[in-house]
FIMI-793557 format. One record per residue (C-alpha): residue in three letters; residue number from 1; y, z, x. Coordinates in pm, whole numbers, plus 50000, padded with zeros to 5 digits. Layout:
! FIMI-793557
['ALA'; NUM; [Y; Z; X]] ...
This chain:
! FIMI-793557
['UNK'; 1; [50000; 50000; 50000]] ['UNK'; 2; [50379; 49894; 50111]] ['UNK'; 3; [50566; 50207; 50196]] ['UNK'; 4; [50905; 50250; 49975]] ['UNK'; 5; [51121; 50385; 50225]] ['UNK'; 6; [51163; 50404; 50602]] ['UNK'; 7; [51231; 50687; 50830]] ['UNK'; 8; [51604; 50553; 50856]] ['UNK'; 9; [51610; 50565; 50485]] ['UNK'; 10; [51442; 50948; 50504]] ['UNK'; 11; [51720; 51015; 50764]] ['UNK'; 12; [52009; 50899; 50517]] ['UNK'; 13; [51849; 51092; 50223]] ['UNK'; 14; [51807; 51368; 50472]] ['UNK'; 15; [52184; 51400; 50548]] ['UNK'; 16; [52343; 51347; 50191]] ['UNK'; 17; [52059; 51596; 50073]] ['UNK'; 18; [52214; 51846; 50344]] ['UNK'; 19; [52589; 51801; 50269]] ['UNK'; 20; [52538; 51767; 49889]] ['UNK'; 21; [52338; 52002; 49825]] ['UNK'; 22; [52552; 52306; 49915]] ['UNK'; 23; [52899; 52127; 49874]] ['UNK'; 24; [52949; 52138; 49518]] ['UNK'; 25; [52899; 51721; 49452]] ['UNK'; 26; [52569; 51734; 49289]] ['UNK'; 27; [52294; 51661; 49567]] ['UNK'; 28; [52039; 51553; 49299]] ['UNK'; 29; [52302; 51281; 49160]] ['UNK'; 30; [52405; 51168; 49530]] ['UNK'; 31; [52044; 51133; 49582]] ['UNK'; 32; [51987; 50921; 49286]] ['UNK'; 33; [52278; 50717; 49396]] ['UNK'; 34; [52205; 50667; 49718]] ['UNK'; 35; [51865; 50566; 49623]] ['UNK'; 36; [52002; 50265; 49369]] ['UNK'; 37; [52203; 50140; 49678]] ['UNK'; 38; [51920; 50113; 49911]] ['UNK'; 39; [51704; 49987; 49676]] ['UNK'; 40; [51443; 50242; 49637]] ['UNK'; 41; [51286; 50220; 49323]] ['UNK'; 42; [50975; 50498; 49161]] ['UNK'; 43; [51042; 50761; 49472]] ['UNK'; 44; [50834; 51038; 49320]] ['UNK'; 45; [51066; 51379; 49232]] ['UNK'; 46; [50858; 51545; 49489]] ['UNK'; 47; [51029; 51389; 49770]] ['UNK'; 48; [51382; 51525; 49627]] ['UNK'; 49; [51230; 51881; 49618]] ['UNK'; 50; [51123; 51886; 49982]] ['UNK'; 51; [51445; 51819; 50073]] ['UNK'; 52; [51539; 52084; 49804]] ['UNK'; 53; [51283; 52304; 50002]] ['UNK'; 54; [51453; 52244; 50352]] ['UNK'; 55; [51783; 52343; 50252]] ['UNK'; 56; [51642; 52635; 50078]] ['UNK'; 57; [51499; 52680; 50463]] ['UNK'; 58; [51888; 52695; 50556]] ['UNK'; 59; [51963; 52936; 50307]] ['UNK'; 60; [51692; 53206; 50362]] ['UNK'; 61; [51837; 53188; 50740]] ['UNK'; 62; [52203; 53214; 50669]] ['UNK'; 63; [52150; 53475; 50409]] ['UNK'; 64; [51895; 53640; 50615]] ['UNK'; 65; [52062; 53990; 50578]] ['UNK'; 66; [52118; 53991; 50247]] ['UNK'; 67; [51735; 53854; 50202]] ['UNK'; 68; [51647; 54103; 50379]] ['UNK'; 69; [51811; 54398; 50171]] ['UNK'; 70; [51726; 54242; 49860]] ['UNK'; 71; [51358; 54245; 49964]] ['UNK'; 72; [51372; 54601; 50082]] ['UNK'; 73; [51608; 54725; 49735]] ['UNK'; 74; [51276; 54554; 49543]] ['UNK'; 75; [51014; 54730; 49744]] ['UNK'; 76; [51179; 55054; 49702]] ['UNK'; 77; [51189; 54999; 49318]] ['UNK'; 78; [50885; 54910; 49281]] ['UNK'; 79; [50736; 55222; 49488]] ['UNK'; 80; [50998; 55404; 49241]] ['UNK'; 81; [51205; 55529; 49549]] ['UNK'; 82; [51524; 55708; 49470]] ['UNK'; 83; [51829; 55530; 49504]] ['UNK'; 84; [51992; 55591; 49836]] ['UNK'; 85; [52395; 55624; 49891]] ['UNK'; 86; [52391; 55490; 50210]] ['UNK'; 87; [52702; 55225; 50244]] ['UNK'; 88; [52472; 54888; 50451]] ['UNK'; 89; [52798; 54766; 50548]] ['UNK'; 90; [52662; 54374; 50417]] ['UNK'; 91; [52826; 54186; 50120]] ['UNK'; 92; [52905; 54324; 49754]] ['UNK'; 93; [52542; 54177; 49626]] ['UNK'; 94; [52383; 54451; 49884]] ['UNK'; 95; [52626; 54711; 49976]] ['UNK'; 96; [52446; 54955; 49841]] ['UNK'; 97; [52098; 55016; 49668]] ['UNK'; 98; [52263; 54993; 49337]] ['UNK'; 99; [52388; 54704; 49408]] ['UNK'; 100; [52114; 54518; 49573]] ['UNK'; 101; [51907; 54663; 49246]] ['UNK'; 102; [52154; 54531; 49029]] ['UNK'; 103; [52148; 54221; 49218]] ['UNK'; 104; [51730; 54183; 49194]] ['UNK'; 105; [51816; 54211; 48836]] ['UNK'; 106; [52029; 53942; 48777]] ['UNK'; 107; [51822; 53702; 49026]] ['UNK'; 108; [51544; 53788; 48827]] ['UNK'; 109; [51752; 53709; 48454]] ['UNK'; 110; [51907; 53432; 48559]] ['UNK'; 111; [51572; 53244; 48682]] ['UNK'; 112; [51403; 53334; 48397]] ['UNK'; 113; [51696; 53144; 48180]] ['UNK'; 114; [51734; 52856; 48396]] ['UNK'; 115; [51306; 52794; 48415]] ['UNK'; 116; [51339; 52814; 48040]] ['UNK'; 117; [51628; 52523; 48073]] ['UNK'; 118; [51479; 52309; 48339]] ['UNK'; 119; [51112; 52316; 48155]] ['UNK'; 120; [51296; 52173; 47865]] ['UNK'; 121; [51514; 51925; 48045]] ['UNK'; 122; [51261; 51863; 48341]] ['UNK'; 123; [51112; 51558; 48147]] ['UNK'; 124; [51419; 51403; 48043]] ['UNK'; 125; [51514; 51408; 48413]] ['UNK'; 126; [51427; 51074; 48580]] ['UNK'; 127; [51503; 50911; 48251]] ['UNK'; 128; [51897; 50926; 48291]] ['UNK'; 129; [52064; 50577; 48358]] ['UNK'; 130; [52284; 50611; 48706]] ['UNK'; 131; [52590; 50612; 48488]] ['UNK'; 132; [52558; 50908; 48303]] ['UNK'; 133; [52435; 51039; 48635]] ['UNK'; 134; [52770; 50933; 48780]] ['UNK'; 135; [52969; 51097; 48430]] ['UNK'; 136; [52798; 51438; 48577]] ['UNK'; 137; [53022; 51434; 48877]] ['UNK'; 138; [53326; 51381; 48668]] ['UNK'; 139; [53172; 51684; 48476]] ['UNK'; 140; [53153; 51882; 48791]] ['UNK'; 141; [53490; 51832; 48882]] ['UNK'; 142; [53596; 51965; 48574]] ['UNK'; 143; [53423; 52317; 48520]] ['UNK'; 144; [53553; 52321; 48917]] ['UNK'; 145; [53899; 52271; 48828]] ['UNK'; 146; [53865; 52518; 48507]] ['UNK'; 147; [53661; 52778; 48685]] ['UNK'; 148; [53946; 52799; 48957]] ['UNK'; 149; [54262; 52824; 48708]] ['UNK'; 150; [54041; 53117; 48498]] ['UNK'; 151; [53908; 53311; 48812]] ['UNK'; 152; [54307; 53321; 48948]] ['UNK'; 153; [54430; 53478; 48622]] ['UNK'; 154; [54167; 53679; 48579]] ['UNK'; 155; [54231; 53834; 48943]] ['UNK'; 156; [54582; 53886; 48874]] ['UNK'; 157; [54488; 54095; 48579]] ['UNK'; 158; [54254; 54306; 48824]] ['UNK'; 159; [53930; 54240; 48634]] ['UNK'; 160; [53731; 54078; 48847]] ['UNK'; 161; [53404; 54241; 48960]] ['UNK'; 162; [53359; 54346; 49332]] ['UNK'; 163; [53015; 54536; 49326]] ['UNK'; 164; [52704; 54340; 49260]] ['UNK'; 165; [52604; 54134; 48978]] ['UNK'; 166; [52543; 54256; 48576]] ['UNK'; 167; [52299; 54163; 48360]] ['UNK'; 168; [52595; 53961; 48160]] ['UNK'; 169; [52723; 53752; 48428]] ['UNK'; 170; [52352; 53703; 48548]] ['UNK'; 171; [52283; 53567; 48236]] ['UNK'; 172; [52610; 53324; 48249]] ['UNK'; 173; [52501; 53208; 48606]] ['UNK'; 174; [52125; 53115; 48476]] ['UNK'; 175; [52247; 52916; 48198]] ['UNK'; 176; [52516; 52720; 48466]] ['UNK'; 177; [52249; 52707; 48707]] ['UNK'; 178; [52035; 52563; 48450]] ['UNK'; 179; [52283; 52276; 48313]] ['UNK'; 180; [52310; 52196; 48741]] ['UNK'; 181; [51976; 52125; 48753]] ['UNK'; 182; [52082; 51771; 48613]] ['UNK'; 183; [52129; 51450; 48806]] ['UNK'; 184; [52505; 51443; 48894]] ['UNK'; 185; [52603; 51797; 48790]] ['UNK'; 186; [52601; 52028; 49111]] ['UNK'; 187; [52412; 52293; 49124]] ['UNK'; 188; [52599; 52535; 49369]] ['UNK'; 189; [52906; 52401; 49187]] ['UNK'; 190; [52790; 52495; 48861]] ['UNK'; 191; [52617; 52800; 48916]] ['UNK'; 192; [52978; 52943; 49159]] ['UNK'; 193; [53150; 52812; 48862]] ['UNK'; 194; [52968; 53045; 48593]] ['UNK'; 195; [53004; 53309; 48845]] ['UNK'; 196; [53356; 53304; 48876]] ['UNK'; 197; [53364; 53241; 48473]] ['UNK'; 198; [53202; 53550; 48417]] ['UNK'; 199; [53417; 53760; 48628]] ['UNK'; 200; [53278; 53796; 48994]] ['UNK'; 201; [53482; 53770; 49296]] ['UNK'; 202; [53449; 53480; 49503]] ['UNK'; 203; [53268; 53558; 49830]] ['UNK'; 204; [52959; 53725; 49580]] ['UNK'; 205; [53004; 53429; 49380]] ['UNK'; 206; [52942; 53226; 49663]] ['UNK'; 207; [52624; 53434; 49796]] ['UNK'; 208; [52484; 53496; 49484]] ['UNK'; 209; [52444; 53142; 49375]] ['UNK'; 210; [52267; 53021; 49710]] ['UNK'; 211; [52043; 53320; 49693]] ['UNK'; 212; [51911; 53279; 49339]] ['UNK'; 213; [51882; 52967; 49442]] ['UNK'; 214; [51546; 53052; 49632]] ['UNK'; 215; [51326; 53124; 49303]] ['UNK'; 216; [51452; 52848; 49148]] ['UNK'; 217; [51396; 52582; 49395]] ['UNK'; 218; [51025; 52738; 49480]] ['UNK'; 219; [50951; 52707; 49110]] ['UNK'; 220; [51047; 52331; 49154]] ['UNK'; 221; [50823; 52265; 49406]] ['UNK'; 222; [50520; 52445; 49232]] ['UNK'; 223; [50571; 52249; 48975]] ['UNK'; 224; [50599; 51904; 49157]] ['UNK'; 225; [50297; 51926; 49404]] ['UNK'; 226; [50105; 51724; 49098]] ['UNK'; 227; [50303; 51448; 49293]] ['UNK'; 228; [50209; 51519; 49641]] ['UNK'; 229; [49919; 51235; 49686]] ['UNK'; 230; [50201; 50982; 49524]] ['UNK'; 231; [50439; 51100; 49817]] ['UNK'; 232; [50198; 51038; 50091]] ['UNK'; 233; [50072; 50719; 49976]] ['UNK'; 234; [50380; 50542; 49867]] ['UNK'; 235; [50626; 50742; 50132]] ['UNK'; 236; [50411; 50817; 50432]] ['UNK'; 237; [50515; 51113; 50646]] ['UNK'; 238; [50690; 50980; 50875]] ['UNK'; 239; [50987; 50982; 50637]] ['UNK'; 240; [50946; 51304; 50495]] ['UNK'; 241; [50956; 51496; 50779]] ['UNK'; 242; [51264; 51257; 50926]] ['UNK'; 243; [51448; 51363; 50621]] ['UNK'; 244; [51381; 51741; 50569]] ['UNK'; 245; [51475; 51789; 50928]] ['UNK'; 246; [51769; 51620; 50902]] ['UNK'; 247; [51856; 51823; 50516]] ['UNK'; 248; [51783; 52141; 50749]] ['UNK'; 249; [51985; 52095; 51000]] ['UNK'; 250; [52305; 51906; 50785]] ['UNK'; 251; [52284; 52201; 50532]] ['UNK'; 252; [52261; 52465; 50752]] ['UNK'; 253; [52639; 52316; 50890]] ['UNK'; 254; [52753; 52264; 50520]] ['UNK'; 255; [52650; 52608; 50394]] ['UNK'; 256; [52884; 52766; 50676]] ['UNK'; 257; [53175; 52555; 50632]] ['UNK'; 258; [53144; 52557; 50212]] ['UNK'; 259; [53095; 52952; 50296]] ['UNK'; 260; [53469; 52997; 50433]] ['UNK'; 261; [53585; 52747; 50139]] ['UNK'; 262; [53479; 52966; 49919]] ['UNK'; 263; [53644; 53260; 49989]] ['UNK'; 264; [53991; 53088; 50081]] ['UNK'; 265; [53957; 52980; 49677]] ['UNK'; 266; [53966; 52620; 49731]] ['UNK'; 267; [53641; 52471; 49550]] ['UNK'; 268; [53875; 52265; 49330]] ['UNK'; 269; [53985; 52022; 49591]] ['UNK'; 270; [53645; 51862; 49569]] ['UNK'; 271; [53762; 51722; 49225]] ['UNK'; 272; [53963; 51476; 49426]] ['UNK'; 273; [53658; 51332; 49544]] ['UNK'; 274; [53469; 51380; 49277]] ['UNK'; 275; [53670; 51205; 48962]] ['UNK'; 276; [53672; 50876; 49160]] ['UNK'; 277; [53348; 50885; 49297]] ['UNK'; 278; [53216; 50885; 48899]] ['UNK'; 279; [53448; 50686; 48785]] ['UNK'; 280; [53388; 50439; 49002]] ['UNK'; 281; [53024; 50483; 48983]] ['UNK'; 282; [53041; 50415; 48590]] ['UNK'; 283; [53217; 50095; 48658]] ['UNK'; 284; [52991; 49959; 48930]] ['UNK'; 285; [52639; 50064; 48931]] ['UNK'; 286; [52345; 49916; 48695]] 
């Protein structure tokens, strides 16, 4: 059988998987794009979540702290070990044990919504022409531009929340996180987006949306290894690997520069990029 793609190809997907994926300009629609242009036609979904999977690599190793506390805050709740006061000196998602429990809670909520969402939508998926997949990033730039305007008067009324995440605003960023998970709507834009909607500062914003992330993206892949004998037979390896190694090592970059976006408030700016790029996209692409 004729491979689809070629390791150059991989290498391309590789890159825009690494930049898009944590810049908030949909990496599943830029994907889908990029794909049209080069002419790559029936790439199973699989391929798309291993270079989901090697960006998730680059966030378990930026956020490797606050992992790390998270893991410890669960294993302590499960053993049913008493809270401790001690101040761990990382971000507000883990400052504290209450907070790093509070924080397991709402990573836990706000998977369980956004499974619920992307079971439901996960068929409808592939079937979305490229210019509706194109109207998403006009979409993105949109909830970015809103987001921004609300979070800044909300801060200058002094209500925005500085110590982990509630149940409320977990359940706010599942159901964004859930409407990113389609082709052209970003998912880190979405899901920072419903954060700031629902009151939480910036920087935890930020964090939080990468790091529930992790479940999300690992319930992907689960659910798309049907597809692995379809990715080595009408892939190959060769441009697999080319292109998660590239996503790794592109999104690892990405997540640190998007990281000190964040908390200087300036997600909106990627409307300017992102209202043309649909527009055009819905004018142009079949």
């Amino acid at each position: 059988m004729i491979k689809i793609m070629t390791i150059i190809q991989g290498i391309i997907l590789g890159i825009l998987q690494g930049v898009a994926e944590f810049l908030p300009i949909s990496s599943s629609g830029h994907l889908a794009v990029a794909q049209n242009l080069l002419g790559l036609q029936n790439v199973p979904m699989l391929f798309d979540v291993f270079l989901h999977v090697a960006t998730l690599t680059a966030v378990i190793l930026f956020f490797r702290r606050q992992v790390w506390e998270l893991l410890c805050a669960l294993g302590r709740w499960i053993t049913r070990r008493p809270l401790s006061d001690k101040i761990h000196g990382s971000s507000g998602l883990t400052r504290t044990d209450e907070a790093a429990r509070k924080t397991v809670t709402a990573i836990i909520l706000a998977t369980i919504v956004t499974g619920v969402i992307g079971v439901v939508v996960e068929k409808k998926l592939s079937e979305l022409p490229i210019k509706a997949v194109c109207g998403g990033f006009v979409f993105t730039a949109v909830i970015l531009i809103v987001s921004s305007l609300i979070e800044k008067k909300e801060k200058r009324k002094g209500i925005i929340s500085s110590e982990g995440i509630s149940w409320k605003q977990s359940l706010v960023i599942g159901l964004a996180q859930g409407v990113g998970t389609l082709p052209g709507i970003s998912r880190s834009g979405s899901t920072i987006a419903g954060g700031l909607l629902a009151g939480v500062n910036r920087a935890d914003a930020g964090e939080f949306s990468f790091i529930v992330s992790i479940p999300a993206i690992i319930g992907a892949f689960i659910l798309e290894l049907k597809d692995l004998g379809s990715v080595s037979s009408e892939i190959g390896a060769a441009p697999v690997v080319a292109g998660c190694i590239t996503a790794f090592v592109v999104g690892y970059a990405s997540l640190s520069w998007l990281m000190r976006i964040i908390r200087k408030g300036k997600l909106e700016w990627f409307a300017c990029y992102l209202i043309p790029a649909g527009i055009l996209g819905m004018i142009f692409l079949k």
